[in-house]
gemmi code that builds the backbone of each chain (N, CA, C; Angstrom):
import gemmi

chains = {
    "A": [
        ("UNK", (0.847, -1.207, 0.000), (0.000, 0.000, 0.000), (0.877, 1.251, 0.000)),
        ("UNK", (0.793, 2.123, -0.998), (1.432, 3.609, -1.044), (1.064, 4.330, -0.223)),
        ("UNK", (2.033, 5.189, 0.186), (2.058, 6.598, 1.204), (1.021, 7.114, 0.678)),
        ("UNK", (1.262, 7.869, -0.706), (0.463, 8.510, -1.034), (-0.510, 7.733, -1.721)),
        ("UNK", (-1.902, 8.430, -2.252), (-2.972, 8.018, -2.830), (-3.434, 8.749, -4.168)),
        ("UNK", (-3.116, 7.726, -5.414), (-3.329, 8.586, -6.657), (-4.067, 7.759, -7.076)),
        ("UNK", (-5.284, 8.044, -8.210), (-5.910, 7.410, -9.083), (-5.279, 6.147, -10.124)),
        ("UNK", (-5.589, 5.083, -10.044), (-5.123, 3.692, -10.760), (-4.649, 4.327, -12.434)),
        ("UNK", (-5.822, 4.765, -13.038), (-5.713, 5.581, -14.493), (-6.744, 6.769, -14.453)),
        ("UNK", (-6.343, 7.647, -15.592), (-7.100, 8.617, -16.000), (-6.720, 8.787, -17.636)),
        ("UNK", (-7.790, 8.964, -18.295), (-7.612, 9.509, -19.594), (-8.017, 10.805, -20.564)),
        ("UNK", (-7.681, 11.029, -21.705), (-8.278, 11.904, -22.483), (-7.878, 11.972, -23.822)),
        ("UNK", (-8.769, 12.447, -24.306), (-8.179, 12.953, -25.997), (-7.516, 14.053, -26.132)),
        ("UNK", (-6.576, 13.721, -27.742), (-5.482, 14.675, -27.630), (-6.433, 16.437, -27.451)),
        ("UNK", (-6.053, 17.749, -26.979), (-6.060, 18.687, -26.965), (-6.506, 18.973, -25.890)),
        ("UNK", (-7.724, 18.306, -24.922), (-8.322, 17.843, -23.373), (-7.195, 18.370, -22.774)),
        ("UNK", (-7.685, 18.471, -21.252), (-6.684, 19.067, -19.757), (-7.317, 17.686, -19.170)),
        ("UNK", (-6.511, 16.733, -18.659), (-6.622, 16.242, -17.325), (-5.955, 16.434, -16.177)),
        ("UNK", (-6.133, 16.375, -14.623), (-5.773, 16.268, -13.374), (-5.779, 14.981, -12.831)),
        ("UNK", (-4.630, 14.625, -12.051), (-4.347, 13.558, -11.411), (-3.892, 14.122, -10.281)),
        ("UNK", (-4.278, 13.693, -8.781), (-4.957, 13.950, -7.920), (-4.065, 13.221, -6.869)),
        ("UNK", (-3.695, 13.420, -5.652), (-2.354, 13.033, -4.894), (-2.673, 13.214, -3.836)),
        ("UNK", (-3.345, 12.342, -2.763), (-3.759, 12.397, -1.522), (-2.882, 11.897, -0.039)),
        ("UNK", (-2.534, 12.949, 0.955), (-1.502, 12.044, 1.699), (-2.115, 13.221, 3.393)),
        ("UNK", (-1.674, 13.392, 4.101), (-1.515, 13.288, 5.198), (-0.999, 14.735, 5.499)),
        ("UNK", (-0.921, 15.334, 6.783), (-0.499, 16.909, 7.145), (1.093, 16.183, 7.195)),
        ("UNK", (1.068, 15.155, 7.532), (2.559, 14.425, 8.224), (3.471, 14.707, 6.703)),
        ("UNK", (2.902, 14.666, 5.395), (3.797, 14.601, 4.192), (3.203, 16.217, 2.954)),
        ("UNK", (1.817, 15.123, 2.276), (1.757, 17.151, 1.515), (1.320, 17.710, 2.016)),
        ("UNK", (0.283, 17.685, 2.787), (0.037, 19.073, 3.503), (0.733, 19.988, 4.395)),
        ("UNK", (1.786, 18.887, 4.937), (2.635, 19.884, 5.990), (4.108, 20.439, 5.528)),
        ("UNK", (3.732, 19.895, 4.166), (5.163, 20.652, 3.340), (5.049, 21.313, 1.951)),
        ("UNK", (5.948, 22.435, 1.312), (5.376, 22.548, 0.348), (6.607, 21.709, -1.062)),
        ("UNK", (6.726, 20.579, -0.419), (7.812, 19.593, -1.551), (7.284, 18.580, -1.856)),
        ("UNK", (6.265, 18.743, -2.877), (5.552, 17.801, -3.580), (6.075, 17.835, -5.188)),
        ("UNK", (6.229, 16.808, -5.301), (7.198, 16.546, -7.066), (6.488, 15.293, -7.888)),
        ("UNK", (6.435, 16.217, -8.956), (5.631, 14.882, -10.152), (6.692, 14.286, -10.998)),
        ("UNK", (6.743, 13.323, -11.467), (7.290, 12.514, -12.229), (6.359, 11.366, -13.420)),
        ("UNK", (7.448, 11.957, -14.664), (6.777, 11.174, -15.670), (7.599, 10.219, -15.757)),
        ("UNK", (6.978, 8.652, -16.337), (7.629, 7.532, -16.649), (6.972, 6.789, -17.709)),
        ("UNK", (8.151, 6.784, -18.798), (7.658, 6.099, -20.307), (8.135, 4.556, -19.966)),
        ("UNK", (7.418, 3.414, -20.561), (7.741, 2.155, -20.073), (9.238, 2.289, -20.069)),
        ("UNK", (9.879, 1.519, -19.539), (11.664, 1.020, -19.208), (12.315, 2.001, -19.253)),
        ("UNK", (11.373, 3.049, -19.179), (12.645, 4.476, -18.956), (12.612, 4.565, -17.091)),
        ("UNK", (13.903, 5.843, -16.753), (13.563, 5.838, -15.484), (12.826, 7.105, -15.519)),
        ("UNK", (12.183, 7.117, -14.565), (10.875, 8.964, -14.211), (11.651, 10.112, -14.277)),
        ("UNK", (11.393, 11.219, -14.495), (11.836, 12.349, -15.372), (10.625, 13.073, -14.345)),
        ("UNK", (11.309, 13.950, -13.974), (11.189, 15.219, -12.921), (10.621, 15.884, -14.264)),
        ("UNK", (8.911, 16.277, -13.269), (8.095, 17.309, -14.246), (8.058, 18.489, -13.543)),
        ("UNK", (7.474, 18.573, -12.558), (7.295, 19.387, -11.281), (7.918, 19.725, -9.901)),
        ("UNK", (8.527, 20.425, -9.805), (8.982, 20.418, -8.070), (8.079, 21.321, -6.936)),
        ("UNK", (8.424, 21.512, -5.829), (7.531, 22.356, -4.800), (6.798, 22.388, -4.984)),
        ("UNK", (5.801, 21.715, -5.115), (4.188, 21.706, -5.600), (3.970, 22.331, -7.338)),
        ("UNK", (4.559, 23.727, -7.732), (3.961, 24.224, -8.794), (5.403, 24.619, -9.871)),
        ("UNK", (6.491, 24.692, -9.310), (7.073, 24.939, -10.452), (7.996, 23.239, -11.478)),
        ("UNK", (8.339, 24.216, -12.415), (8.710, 23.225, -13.698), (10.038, 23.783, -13.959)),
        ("UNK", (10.824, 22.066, -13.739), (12.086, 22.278, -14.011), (12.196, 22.772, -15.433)),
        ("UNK", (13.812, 23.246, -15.595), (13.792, 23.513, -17.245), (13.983, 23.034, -18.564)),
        ("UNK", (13.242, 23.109, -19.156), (13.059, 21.764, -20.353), (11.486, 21.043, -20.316)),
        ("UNK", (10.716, 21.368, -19.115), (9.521, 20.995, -18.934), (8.452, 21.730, -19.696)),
        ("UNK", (7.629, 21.134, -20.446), (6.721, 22.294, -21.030), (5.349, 22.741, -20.065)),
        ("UNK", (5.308, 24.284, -20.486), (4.321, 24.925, -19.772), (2.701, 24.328, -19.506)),
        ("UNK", (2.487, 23.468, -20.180), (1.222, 22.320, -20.617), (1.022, 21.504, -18.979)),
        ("UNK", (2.437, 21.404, -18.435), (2.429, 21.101, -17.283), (2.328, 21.691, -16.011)),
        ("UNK", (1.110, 21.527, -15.526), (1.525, 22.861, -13.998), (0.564, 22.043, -13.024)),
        ("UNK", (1.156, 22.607, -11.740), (0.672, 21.901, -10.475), (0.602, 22.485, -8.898)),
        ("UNK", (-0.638, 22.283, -8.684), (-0.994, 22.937, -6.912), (-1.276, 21.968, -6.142)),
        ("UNK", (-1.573, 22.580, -5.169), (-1.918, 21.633, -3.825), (-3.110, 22.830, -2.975)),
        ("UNK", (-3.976, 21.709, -2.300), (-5.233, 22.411, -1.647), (-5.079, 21.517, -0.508)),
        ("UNK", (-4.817, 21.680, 0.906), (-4.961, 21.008, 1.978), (-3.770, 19.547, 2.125)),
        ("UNK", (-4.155, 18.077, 2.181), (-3.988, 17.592, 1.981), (-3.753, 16.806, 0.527)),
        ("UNK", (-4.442, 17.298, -0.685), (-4.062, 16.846, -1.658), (-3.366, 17.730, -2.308)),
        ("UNK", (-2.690, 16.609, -4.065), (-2.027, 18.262, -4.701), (-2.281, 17.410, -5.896)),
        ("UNK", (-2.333, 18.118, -7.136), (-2.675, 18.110, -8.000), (-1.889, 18.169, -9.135)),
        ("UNK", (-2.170, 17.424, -10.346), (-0.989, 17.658, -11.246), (-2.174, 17.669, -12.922)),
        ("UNK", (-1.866, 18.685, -13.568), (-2.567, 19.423, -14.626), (-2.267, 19.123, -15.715)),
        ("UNK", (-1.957, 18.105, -16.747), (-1.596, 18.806, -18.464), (-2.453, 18.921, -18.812)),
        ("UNK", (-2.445, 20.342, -19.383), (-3.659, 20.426, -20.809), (-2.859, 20.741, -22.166)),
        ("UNK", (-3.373, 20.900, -23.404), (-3.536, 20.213, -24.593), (-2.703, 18.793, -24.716)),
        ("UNK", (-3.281, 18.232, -24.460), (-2.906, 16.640, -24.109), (-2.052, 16.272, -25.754)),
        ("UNK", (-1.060, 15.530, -25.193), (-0.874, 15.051, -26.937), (-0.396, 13.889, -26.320)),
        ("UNK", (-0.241, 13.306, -27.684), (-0.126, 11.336, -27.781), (1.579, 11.056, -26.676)),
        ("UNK", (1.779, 11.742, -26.648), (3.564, 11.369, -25.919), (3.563, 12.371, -24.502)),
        ("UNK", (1.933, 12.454, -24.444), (2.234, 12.890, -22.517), (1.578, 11.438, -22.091)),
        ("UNK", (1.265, 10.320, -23.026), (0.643, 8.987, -22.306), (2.196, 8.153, -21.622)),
        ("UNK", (1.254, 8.291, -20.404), (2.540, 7.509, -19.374), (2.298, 7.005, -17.865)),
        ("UNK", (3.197, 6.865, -17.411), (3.002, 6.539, -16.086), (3.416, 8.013, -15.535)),
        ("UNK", (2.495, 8.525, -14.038), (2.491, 9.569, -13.402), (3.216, 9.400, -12.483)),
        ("UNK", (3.695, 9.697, -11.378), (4.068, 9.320, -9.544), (4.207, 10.780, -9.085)),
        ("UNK", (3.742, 10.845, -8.181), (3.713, 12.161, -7.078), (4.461, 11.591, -5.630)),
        ("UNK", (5.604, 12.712, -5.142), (5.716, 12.254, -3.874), (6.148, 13.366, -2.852)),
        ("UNK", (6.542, 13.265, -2.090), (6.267, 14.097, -0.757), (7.905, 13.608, 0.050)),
        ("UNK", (7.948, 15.390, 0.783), (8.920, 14.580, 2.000), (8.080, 14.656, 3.109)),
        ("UNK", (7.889, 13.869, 3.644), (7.472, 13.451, 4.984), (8.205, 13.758, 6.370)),
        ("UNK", (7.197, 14.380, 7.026), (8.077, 14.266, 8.921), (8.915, 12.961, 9.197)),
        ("UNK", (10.096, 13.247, 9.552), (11.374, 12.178, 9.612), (12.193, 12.070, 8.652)),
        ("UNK", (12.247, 13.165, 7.660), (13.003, 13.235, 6.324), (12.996, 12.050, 5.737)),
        ("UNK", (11.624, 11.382, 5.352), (11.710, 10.592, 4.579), (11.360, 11.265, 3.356)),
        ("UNK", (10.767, 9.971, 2.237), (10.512, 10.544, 0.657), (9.611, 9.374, 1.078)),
        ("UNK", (8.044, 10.060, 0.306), (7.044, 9.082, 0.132), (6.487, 9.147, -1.290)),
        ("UNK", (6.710, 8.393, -2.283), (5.437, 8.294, -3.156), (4.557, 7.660, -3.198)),
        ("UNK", (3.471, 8.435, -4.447), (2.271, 7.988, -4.510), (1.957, 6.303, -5.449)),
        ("UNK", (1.084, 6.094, -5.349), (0.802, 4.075, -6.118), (1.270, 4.507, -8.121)),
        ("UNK", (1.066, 6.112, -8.385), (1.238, 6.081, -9.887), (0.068, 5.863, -10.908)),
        ("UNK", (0.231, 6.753, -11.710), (-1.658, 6.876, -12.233), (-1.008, 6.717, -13.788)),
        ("UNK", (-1.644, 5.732, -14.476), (-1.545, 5.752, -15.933), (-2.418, 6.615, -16.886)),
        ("UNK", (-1.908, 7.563, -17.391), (-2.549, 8.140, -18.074), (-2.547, 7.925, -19.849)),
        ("UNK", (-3.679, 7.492, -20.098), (-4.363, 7.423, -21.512), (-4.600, 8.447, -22.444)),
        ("UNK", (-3.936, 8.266, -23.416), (-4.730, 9.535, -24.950), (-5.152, 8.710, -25.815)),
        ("UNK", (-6.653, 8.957, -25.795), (-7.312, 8.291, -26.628), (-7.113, 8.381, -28.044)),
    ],
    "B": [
        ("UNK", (25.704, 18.965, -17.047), (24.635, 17.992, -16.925), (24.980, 16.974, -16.641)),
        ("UNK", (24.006, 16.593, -15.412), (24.530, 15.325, -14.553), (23.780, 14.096, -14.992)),
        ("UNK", (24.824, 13.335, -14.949), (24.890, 12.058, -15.497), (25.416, 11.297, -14.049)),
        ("UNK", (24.604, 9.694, -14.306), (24.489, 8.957, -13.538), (24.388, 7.551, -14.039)),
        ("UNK", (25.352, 6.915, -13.690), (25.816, 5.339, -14.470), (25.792, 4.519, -13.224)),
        ("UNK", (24.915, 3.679, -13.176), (24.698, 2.158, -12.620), (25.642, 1.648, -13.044)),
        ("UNK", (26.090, 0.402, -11.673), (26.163, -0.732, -12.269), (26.092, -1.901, -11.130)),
        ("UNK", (26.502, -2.858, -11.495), (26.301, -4.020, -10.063), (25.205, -5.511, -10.729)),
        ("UNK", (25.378, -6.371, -9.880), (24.748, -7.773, -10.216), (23.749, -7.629, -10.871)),
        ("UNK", (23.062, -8.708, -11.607), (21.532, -8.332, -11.870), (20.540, -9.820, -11.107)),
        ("UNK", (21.655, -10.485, -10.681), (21.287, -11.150, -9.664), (21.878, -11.810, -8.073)),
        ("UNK", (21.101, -12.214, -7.177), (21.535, -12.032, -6.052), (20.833, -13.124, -5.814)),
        ("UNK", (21.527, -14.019, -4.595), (20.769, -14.979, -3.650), (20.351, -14.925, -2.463)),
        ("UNK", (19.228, -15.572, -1.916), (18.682, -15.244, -1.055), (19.653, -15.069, 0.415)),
        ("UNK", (19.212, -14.226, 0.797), (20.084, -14.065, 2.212), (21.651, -13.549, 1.743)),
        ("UNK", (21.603, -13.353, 0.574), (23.273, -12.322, -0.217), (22.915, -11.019, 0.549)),
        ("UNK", (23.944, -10.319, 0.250), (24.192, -8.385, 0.025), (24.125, -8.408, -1.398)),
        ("UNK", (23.184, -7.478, -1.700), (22.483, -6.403, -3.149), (24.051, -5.341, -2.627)),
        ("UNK", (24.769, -4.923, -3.801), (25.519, -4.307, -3.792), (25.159, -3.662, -5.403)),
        ("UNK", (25.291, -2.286, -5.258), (25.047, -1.773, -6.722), (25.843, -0.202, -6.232)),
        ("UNK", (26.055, 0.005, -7.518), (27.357, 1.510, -7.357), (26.539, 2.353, -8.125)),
        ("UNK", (26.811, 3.985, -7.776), (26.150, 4.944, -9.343), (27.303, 5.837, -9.061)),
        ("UNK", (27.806, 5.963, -10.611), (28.689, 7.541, -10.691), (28.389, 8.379, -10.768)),
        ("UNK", (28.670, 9.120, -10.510), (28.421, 10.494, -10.964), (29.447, 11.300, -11.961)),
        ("UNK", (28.760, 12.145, -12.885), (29.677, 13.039, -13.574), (28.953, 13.982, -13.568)),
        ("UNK", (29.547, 15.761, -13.510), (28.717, 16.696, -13.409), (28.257, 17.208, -12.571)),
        ("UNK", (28.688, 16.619, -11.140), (28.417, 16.917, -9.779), (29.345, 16.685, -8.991)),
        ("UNK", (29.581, 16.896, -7.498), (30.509, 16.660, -6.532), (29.389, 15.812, -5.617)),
        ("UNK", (29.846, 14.300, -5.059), (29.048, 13.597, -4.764), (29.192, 14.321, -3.186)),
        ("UNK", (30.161, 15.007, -2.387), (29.990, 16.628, -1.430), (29.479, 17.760, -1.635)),
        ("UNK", (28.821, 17.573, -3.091), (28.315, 18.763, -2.697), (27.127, 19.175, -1.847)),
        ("UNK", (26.814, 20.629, -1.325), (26.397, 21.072, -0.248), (25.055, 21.241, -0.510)),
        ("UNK", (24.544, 21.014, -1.723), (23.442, 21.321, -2.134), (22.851, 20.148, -3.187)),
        ("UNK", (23.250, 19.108, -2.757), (22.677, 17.622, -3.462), (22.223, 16.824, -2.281)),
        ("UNK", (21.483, 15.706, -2.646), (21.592, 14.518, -1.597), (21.181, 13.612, -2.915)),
        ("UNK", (22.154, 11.658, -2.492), (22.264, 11.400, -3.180), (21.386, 9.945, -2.707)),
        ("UNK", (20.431, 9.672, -3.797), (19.607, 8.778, -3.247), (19.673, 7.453, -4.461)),
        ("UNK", (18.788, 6.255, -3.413), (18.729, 5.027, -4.140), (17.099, 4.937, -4.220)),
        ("UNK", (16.191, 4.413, -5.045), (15.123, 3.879, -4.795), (15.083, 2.359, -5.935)),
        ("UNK", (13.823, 2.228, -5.716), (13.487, 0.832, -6.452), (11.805, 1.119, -6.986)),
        ("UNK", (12.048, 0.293, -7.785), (10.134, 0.060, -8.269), (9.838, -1.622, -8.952)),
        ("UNK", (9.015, -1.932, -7.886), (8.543, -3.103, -8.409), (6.918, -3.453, -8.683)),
        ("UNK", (6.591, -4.300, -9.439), (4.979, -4.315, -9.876), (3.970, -4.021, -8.106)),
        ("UNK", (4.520, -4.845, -6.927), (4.155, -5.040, -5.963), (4.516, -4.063, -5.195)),
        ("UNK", (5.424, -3.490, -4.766), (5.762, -2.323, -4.044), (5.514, -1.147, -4.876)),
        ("UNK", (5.073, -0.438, -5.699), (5.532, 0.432, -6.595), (7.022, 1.260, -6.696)),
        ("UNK", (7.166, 2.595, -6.746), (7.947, 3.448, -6.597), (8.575, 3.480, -5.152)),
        ("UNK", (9.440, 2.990, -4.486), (9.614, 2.934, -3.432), (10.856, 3.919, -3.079)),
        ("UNK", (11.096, 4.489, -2.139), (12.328, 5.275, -1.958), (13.194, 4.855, -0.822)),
        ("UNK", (14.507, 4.207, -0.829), (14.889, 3.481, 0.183), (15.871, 3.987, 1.207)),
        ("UNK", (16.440, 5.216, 0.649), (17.301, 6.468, 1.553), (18.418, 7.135, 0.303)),
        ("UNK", (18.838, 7.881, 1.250), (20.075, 8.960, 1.046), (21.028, 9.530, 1.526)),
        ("UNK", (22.092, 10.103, 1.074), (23.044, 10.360, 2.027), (23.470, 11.337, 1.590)),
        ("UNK", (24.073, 12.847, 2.145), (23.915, 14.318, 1.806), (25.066, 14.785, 2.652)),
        ("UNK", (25.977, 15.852, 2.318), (27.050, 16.220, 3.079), (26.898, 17.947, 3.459)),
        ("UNK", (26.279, 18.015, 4.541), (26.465, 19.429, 4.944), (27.315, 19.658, 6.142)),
        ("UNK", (28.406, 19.763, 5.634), (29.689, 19.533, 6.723), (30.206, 18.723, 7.335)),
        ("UNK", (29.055, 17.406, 6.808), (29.701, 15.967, 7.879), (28.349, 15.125, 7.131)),
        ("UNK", (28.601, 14.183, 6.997), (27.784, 12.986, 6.352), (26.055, 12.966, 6.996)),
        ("UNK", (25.576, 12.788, 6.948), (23.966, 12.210, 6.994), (23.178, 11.500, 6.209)),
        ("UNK", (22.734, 10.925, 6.859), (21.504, 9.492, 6.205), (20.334, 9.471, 6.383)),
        ("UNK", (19.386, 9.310, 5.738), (18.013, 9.170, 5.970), (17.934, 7.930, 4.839)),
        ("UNK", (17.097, 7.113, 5.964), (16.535, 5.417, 5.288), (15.387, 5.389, 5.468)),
        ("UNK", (14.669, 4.508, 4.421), (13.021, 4.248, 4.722), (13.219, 3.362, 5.705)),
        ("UNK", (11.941, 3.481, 6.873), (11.603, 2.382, 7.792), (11.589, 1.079, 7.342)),
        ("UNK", (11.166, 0.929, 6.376), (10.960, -0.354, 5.462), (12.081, -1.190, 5.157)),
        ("UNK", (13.652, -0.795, 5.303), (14.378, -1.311, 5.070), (16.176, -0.803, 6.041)),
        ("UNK", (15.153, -0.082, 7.072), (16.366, 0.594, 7.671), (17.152, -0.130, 8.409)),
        ("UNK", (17.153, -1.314, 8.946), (17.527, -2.557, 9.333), (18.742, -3.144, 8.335)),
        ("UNK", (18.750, -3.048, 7.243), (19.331, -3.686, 6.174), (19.921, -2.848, 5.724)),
        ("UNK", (19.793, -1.644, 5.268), (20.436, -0.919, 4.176), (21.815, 0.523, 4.420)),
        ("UNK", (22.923, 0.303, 3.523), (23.730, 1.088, 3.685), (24.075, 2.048, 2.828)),
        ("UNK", (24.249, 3.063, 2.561), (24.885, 4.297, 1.306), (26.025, 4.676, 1.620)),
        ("UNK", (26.975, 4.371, 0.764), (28.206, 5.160, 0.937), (28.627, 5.807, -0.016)),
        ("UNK", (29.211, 6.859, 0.154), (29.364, 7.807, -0.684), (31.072, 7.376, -0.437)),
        ("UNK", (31.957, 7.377, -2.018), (33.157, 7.666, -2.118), (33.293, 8.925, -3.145)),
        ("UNK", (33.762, 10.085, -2.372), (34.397, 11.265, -2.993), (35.413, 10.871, -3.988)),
        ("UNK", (36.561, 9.967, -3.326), (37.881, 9.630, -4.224), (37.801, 9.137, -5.574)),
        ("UNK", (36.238, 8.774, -5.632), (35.796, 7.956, -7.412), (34.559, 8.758, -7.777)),
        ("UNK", (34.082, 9.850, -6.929), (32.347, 10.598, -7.465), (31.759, 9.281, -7.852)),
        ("UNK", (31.009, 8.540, -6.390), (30.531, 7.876, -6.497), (29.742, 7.480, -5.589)),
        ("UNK", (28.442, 6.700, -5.176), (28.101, 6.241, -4.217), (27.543, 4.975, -4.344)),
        ("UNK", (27.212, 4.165, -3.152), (26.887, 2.789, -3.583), (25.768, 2.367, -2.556)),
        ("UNK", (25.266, 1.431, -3.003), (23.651, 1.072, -2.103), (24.301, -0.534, -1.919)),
        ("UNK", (24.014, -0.671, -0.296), (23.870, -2.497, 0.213), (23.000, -2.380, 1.139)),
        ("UNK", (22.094, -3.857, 0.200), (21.049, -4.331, 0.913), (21.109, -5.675, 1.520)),
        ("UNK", (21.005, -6.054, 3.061), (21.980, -7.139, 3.433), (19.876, -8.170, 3.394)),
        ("UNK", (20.987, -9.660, 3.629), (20.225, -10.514, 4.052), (18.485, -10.330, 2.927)),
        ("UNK", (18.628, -10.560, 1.820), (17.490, -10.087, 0.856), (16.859, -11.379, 0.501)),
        ("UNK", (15.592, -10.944, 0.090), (14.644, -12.229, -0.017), (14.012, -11.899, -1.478)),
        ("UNK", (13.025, -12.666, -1.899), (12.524, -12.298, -2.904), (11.786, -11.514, -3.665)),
        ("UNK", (11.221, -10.836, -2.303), (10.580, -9.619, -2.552), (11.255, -8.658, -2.484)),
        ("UNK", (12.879, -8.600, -2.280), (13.317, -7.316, -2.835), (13.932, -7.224, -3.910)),
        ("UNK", (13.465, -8.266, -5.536), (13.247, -8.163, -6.851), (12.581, -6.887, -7.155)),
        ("UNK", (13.661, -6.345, -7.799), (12.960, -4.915, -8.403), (14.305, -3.991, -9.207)),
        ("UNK", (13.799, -2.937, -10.020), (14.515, -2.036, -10.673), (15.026, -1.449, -9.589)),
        ("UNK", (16.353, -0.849, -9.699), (16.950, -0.213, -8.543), (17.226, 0.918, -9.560)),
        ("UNK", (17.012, 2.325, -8.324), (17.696, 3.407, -9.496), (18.186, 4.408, -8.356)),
        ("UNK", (19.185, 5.273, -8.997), (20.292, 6.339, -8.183), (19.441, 7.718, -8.678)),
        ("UNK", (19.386, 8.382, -7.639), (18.592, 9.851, -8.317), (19.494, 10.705, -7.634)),
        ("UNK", (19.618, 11.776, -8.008), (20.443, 13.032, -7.157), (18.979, 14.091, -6.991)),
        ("UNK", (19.080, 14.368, -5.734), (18.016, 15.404, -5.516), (18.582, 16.493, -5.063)),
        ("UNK", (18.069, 17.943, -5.174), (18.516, 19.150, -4.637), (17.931, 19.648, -3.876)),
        ("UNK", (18.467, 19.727, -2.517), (17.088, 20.350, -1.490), (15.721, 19.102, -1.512)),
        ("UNK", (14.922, 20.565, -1.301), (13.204, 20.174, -1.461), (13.433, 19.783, -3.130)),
        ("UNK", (13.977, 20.143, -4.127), (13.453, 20.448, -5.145), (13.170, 18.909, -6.331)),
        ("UNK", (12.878, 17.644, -5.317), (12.443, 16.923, -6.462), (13.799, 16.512, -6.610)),
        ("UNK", (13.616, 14.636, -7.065), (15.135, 14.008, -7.832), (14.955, 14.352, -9.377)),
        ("UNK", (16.083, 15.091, -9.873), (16.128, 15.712, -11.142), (17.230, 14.957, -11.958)),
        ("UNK", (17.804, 14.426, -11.271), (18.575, 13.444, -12.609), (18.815, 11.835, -11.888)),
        ("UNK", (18.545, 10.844, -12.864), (18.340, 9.238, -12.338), (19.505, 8.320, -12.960)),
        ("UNK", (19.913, 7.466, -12.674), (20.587, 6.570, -13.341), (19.434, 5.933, -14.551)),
        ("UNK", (20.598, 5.144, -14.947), (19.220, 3.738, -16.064), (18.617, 2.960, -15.581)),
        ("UNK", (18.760, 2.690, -14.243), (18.148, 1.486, -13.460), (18.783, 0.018, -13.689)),
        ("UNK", (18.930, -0.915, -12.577), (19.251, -1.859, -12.906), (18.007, -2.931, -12.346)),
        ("UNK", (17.633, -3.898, -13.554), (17.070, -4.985, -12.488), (17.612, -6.035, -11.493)),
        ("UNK", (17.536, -6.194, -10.460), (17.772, -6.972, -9.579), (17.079, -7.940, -9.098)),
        ("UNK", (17.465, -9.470, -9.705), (16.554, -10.682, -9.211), (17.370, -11.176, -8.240)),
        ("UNK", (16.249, -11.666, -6.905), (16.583, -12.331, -6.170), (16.562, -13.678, -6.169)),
        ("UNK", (16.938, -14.510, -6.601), (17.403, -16.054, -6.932), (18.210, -16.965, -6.500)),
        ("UNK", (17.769, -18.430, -6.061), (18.818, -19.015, -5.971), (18.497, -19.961, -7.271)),
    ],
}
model = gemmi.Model(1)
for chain_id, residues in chains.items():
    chain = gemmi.Chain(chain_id)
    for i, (resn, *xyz) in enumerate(residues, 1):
        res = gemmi.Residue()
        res.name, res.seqid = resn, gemmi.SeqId(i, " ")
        for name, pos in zip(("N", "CA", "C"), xyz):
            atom = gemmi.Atom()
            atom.name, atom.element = name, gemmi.Element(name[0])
            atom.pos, atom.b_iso = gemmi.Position(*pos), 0.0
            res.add_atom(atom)
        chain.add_residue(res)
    model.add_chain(chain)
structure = gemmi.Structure()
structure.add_model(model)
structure.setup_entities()
C-alpha cells in the first residue's frame, strides 16, 4: 500500500486538460510545500516534471503545472498530446526526512 | 549535466548483500546542495524510496523504515561515487533499482538507467 494516494488511471483525448490527484496526510503534503511529479515512459527511469508543488524544471513544457489544496495536490496537463501517455508518480517529504510516493496513475490519450 | 551510471549484479541470492554503485559526472558527490539517493520500483511495491546520504559539513543518512535494518549508502568522494547495500534479501526485494540526485526540497532531477535486480537461488 502507497504513502500517497493517486488514481489507478485517468484519460483523455489529444487537446483535453486532465488532473491527477495526490492524496496524503499533514505528516507529508500538507505539511510541506515539496511535492514533485514525475513522468515515466515504459523502461525508462521517471523524469522530474514538477517540483515544490507548482514549479517546472527547465526543459519541462508549460502544458504542465501543479498545486496543492490542503492535503491533496494536484498535477494538470492540458492540450494533451499522444507522448504525454505515461506513467504519473507524485511524492512528498514526509516528517522524519523521509521521501514518500504515490501508487502512480496511468494516463491514456485516446 | 549530470549524469548517472549504474552498475552491479543483476542477480543475487537469497540471504546475499544487493551491492550496486552509481557515478556520478557533473556533480561533486559533497556537494552542499545535493543529496544522493537510491530507490526501487517493483509491480508489488511500486515506486519505493529506500534512503540517502547528503554532506552538509559531515555525512547524513536518511533510510526508509521499510528497510532501515538492512540498508547502507556510501558515498566515495575519491571515485564521485556512491553505492547502495542491501543485506540478508529475499525475494521480494526483486525490483529495478535506481540512483537519483536530488537538490534540497526540489524533487530528484537526474536518475541513473536502473538496474534490475533478481533475487534467486
Amino acid at each position: 500500500q502507497s504513502a500517497l494516494t493517486q488514481p489507478a488511471s485517468v484519460s483523455g483525448s489529444p487537446g483535453q486538460s486532465i488532473t491527477i490527484s495526490c492524496t496524503g496526510t499533514s505528516s507529508d503534503v500538507g505539511g510541506y510545500n515539496s511535492v514533485s511529479w514525475y513522468q515515466q515512459h515504459p523502461g525508462k527511469a521517471p523524469k522530474l516534471m514538477i517540483y515544490e508543488v507548482s514549479n517546472r524544471p527547465s526543459g519541462v513544457s508549460n502544458r504542465f503545472s501543479g498545486s496543492k489544496s490542503g492535503n491533496t495536490a494536484s498535477l494538470t496537463i492540458s492540450g494533451l498530446q499522444a507522448e504525454d501517455e505515461a506513467d504519473y508518480y507524485c511524492s512528498s517529504y514526509r516528517t522524519s526526512n523521509t521521501l514518500v510516493f504515490g501508487g502512480g496513475t496511468k494516463l491514456t490519450v485516446l | 549535466q549530470v549524469q548517472m551510471q549504474q552498475s552491479g549484479p543483476g542477480l543475487v541470492k537469497p540471504s546475499q548483500t544487493l551491492s550496486l554503485t552509481c557515478a556520478i559526472s557533473g556533480d561533486s558527490v559533497s556537494s552542499n546542495n545535493a543529496a544522493w539517493n537510491w530507490l526501487r520500483q517493483s509491480p508489488s511495491r511500486g515506486l519505493e524510496w529506500l534512503g540517502r546520504a547528503y554532506y552538509r559539513s559531515k555525512w547524513s543518512y536518511d533510510y526508509a523504515l521499510s528497510v532501515k535494518s538492512r540498508i547502507t549508502i556510501n558515498p566515495d568522494t575519491s571515485k564521485s561515487q556512491f553505492s547502495l547495500q542491501l543485506n540478508a534479501v529475499t525475494p521480494e526485494d526483486t525490483a529495478v533499482y535506481y540512483c537519483a540526485r536530488g537538490l534540497m526540497m526540489k524533487g530528484l532531477d537526474s536518475w541513473g538507467q536502473g538496474t534490475l535486480v533478481t533475487v534467486s537461488s
